[in-house]
N, CA, C and O atoms as CSV, one atom per row, in Angstrom:
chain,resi,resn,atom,element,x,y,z
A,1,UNK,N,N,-85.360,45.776,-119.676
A,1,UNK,CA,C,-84.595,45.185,-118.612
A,1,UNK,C,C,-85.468,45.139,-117.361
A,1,UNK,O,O,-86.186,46.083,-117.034
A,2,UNK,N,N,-85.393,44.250,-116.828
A,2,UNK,CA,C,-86.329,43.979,-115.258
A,2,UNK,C,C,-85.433,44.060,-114.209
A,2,UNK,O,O,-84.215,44.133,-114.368
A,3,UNK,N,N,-86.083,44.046,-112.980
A,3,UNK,CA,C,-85.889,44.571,-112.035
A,3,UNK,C,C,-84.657,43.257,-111.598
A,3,UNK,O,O,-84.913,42.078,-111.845
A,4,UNK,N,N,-83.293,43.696,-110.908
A,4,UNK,CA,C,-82.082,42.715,-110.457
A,4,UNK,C,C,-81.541,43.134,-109.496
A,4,UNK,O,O,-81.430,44.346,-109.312
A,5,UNK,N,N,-81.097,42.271,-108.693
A,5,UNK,CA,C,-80.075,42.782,-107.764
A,5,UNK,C,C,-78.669,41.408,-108.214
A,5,UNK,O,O,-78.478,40.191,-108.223
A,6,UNK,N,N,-77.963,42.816,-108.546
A,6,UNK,CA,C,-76.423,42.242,-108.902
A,6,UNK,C,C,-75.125,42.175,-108.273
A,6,UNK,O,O,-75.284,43.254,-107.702
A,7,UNK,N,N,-74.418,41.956,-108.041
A,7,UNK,CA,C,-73.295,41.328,-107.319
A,7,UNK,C,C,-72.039,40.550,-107.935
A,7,UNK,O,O,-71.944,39.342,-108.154
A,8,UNK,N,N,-70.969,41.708,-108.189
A,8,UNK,CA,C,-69.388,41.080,-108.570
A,8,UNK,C,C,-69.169,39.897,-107.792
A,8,UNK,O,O,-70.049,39.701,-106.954
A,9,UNK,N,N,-68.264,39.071,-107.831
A,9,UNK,CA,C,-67.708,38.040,-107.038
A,9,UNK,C,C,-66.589,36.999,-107.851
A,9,UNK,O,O,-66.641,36.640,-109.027
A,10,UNK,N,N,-65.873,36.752,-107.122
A,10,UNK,CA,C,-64.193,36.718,-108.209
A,10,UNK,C,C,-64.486,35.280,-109.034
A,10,UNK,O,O,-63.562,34.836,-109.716
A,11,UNK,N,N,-65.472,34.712,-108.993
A,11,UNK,CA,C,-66.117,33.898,-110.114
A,11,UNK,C,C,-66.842,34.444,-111.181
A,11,UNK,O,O,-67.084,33.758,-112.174
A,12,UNK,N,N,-67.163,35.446,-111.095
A,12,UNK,CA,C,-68.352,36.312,-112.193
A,12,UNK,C,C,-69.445,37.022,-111.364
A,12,UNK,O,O,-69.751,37.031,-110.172
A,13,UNK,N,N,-69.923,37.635,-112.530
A,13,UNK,CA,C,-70.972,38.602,-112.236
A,13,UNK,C,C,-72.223,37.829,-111.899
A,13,UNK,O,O,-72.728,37.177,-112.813
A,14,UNK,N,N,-72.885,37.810,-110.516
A,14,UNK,CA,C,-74.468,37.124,-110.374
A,14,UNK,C,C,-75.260,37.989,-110.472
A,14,UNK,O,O,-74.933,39.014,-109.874
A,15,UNK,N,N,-76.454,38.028,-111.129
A,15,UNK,CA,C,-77.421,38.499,-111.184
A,15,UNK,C,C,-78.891,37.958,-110.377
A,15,UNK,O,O,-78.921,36.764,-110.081
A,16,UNK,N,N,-80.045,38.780,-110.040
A,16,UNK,CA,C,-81.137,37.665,-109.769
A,16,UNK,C,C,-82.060,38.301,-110.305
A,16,UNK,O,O,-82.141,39.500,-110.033
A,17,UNK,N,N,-82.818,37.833,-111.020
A,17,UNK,CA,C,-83.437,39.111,-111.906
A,17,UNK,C,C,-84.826,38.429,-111.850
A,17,UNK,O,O,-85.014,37.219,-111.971
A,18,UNK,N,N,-86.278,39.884,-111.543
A,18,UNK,CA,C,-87.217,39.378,-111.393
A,18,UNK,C,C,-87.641,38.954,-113.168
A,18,UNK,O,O,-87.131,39.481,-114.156
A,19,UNK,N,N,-88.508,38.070,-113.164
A,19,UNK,CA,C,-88.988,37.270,-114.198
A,19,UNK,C,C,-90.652,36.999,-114.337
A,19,UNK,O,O,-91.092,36.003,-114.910
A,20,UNK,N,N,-91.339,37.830,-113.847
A,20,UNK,CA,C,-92.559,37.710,-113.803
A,20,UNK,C,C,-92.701,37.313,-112.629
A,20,UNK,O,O,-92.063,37.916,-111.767
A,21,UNK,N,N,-93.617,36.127,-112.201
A,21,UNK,CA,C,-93.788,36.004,-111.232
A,21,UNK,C,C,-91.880,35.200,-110.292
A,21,UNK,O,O,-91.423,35.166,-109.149
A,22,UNK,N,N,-91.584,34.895,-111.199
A,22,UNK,CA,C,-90.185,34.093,-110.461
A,22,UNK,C,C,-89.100,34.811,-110.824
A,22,UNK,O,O,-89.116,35.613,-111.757
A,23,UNK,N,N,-87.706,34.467,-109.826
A,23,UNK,CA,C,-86.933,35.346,-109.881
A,23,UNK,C,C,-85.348,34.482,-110.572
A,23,UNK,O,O,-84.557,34.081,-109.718
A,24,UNK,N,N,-85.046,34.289,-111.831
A,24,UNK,CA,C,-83.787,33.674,-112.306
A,24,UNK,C,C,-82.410,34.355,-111.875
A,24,UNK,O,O,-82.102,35.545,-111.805
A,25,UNK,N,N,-81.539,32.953,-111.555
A,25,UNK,CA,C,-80.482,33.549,-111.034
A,25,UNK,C,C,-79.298,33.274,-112.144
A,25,UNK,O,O,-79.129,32.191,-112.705
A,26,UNK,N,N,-78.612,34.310,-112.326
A,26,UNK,CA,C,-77.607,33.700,-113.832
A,26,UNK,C,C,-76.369,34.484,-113.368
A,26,UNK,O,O,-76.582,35.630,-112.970
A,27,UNK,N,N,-74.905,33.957,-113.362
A,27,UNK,CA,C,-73.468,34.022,-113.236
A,27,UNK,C,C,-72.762,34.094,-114.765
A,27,UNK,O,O,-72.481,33.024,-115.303
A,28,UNK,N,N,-72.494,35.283,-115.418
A,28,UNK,CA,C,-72.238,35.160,-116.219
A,28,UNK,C,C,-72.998,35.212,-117.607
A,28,UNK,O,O,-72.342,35.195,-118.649
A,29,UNK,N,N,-74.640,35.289,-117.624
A,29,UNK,CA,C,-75.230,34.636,-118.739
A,29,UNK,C,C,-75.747,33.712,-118.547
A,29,UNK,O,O,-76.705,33.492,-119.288
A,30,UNK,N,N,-75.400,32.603,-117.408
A,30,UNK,CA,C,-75.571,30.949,-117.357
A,30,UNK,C,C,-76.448,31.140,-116.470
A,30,UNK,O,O,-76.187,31.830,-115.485
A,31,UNK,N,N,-77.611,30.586,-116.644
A,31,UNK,CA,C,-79.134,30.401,-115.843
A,31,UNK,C,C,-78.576,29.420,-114.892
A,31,UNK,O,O,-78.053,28.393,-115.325
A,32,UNK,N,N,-78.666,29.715,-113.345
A,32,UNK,CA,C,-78.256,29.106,-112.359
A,32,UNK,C,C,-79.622,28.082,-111.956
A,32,UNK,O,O,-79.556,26.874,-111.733
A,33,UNK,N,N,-80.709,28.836,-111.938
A,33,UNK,CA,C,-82.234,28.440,-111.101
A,33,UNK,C,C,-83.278,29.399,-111.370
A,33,UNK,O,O,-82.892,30.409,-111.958
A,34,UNK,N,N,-84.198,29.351,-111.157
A,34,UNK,CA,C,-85.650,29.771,-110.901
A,34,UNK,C,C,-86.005,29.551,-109.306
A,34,UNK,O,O,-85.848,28.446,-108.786
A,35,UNK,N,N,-86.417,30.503,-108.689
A,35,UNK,CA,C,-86.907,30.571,-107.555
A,35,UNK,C,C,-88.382,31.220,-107.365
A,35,UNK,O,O,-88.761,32.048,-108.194
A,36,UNK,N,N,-89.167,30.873,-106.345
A,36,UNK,CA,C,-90.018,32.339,-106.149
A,36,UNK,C,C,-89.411,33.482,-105.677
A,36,UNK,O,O,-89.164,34.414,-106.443
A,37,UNK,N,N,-89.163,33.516,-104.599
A,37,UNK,CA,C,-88.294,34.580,-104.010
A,37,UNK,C,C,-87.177,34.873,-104.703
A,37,UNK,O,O,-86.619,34.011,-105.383
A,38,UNK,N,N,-86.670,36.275,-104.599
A,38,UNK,CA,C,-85.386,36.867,-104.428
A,38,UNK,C,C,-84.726,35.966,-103.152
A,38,UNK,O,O,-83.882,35.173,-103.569
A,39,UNK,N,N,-84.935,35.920,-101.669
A,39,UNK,CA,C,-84.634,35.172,-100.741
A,39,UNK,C,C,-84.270,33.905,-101.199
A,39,UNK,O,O,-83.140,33.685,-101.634
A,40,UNK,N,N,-85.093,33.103,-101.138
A,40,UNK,CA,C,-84.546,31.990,-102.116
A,40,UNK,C,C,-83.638,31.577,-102.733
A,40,UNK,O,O,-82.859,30.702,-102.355
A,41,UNK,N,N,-83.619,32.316,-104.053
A,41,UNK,CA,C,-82.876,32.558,-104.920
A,41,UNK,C,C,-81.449,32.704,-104.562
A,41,UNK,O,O,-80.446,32.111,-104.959
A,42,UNK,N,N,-81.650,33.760,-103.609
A,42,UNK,CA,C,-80.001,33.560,-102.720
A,42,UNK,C,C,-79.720,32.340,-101.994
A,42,UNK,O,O,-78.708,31.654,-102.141
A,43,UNK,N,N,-80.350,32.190,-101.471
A,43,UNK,CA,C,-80.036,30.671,-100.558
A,43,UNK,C,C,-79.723,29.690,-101.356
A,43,UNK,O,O,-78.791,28.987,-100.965
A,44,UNK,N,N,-80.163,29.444,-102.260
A,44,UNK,CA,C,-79.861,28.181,-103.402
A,44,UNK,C,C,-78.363,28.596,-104.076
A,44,UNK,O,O,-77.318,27.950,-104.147
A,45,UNK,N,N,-78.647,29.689,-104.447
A,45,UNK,CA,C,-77.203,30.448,-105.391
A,45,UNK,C,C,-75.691,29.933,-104.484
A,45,UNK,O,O,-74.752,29.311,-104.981
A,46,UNK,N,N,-75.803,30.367,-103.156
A,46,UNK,CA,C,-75.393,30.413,-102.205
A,46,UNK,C,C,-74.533,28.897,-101.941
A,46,UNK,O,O,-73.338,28.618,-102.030
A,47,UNK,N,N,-75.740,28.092,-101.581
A,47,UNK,CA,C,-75.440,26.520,-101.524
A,47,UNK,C,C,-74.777,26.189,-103.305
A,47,UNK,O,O,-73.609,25.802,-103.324
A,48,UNK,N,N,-75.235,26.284,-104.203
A,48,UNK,CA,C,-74.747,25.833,-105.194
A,48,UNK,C,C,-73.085,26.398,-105.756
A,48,UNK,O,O,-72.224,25.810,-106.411
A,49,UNK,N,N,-73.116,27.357,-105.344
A,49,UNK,CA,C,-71.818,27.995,-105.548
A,49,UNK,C,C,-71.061,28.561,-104.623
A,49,UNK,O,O,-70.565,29.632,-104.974
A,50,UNK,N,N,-70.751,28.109,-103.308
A,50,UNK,CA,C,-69.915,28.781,-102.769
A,50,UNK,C,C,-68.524,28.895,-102.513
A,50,UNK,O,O,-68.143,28.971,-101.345
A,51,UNK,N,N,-67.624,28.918,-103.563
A,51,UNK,CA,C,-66.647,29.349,-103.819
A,51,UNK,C,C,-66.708,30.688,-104.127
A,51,UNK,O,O,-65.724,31.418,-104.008
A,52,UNK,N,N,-67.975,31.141,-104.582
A,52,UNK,CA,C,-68.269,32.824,-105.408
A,52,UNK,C,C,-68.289,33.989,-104.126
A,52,UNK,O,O,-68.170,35.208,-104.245
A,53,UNK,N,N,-68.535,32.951,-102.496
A,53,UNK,CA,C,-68.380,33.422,-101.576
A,53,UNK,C,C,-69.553,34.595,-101.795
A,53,UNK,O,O,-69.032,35.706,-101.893
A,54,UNK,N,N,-70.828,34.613,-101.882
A,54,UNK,CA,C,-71.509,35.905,-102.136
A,54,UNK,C,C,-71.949,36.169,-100.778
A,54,UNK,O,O,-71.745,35.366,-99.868
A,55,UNK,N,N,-72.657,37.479,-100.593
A,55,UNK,CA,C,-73.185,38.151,-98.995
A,55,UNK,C,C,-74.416,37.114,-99.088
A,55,UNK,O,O,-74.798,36.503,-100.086
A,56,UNK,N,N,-74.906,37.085,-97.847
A,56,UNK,CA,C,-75.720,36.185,-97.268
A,56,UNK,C,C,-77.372,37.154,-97.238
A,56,UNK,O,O,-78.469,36.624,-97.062
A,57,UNK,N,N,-77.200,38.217,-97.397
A,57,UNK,CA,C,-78.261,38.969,-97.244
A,57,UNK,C,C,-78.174,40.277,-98.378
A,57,UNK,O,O,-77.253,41.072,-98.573
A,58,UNK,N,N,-79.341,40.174,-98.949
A,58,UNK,CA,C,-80.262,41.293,-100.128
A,58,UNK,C,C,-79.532,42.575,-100.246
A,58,UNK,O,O,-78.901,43.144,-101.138
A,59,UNK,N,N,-79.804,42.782,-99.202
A,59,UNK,CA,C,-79.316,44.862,-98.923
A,59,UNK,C,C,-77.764,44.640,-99.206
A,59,UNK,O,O,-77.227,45.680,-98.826
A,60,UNK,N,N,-76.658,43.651,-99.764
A,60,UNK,CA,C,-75.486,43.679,-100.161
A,60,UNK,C,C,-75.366,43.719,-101.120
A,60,UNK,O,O,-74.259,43.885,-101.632
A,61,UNK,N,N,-76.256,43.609,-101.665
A,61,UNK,CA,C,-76.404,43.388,-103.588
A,61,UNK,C,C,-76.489,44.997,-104.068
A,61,UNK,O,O,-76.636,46.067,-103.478
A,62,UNK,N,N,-76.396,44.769,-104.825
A,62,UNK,CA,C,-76.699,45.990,-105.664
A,62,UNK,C,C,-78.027,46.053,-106.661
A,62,UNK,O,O,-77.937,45.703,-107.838
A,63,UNK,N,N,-79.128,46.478,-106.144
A,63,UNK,CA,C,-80.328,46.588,-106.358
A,63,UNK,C,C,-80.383,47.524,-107.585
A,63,UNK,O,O,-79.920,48.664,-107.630
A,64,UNK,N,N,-80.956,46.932,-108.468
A,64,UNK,CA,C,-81.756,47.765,-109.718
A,64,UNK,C,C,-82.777,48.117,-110.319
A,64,UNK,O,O,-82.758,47.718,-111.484
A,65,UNK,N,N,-83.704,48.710,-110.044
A,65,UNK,CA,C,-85.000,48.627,-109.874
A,65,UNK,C,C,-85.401,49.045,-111.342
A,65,UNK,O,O,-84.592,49.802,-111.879
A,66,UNK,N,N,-86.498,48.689,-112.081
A,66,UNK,CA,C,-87.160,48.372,-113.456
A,66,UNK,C,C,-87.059,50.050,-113.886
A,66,UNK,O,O,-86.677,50.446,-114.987
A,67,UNK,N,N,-87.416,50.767,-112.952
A,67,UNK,CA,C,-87.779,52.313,-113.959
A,67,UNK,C,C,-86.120,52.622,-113.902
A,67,UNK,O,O,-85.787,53.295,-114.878
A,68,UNK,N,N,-85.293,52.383,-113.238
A,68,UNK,CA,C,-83.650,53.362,-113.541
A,68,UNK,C,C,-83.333,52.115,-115.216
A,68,UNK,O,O,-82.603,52.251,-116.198
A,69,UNK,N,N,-84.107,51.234,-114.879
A,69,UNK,CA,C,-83.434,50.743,-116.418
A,69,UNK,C,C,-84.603,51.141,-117.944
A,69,UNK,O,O,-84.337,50.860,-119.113
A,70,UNK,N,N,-85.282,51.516,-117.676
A,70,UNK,CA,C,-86.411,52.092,-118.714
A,70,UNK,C,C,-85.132,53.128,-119.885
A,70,UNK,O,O,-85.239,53.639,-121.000
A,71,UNK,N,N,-84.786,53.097,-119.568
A,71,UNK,CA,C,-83.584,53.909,-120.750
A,71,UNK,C,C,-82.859,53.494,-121.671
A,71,UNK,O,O,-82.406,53.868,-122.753
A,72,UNK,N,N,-82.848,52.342,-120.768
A,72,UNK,CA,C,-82.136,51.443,-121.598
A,72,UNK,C,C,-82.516,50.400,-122.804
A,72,UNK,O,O,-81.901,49.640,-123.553
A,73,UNK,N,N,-83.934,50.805,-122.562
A,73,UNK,CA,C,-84.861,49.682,-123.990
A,73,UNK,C,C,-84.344,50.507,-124.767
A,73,UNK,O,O,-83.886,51.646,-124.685
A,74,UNK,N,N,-84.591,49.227,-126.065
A,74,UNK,CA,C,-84.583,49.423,-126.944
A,74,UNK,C,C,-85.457,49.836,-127.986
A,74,UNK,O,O,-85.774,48.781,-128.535
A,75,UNK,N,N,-86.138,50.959,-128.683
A,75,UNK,CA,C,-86.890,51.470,-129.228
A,75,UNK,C,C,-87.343,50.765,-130.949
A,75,UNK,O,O,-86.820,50.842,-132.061
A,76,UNK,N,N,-88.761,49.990,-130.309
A,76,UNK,CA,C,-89.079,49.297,-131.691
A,76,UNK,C,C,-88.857,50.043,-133.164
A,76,UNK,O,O,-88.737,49.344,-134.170
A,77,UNK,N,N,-88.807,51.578,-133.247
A,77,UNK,CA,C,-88.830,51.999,-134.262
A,77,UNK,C,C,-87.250,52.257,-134.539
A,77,UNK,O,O,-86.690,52.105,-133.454
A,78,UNK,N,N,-86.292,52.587,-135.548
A,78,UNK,CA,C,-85.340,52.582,-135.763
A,78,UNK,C,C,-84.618,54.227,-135.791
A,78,UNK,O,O,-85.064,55.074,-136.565
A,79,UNK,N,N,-83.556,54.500,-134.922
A,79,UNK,CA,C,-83.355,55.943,-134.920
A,79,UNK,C,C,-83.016,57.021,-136.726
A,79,UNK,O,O,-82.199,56.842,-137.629
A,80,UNK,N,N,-83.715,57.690,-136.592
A,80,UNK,CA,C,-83.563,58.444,-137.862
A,80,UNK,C,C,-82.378,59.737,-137.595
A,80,UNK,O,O,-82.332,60.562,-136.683
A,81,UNK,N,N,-81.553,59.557,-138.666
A,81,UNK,CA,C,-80.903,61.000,-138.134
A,81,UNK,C,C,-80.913,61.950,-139.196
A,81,UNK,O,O,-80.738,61.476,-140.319
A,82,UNK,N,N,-81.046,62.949,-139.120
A,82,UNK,CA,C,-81.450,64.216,-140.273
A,82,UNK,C,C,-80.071,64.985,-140.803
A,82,UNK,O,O,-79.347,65.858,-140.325
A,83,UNK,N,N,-80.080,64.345,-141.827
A,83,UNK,CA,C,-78.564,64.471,-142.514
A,83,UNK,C,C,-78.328,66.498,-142.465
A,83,UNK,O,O,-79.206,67.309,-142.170
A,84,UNK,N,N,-77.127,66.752,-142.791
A,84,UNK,CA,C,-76.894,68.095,-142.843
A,84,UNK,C,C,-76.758,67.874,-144.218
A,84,UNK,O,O,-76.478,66.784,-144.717
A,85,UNK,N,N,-77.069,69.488,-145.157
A,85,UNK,CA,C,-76.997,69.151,-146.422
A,85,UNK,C,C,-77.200,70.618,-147.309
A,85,UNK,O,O,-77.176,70.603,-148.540
């Protein structure tokens, strides 16, 4: 999982999630745009949807930064569990 800043809003869940060098914005699952910026990214989100009414500025989001989600991969090898017996 990469780094997002996410945000409820009574249309759905937005996400903006970094993507390498660009940052995709998706409501739901549904790829809104590609931006460079996070900044950006809001401003467009913003204009394209505002009925979703979202905050106008970053620090309202709910920031998720890449290492609190490192837990959450998924482990190429398959979990073994050691039967009782």
């Amino acid at each position: 999982m990469l780094a997002q800043y996410v945000y409820p809003s009574k249309i759905g869940l937005f996400r903006i999630i970094r993507h390498g060098r660009q940052w995709r914005v998706l409501c739901e699952g549904q790829e809104v745009g590609r931006h460079d910026t996070a900044e950006a990214a809001l401003i467009a989100t913003r204009i394209a949807c505002p009925q979703a009414r979202l905050p106008g500025e970053l620090d309202q989001w709910r920031y998720v930064p890449e290492l609190a989600l490192a837990h959450s991969r998924v482990s190429a090898e398959g979990t073994h569990w050691q039967l009782a017996g």
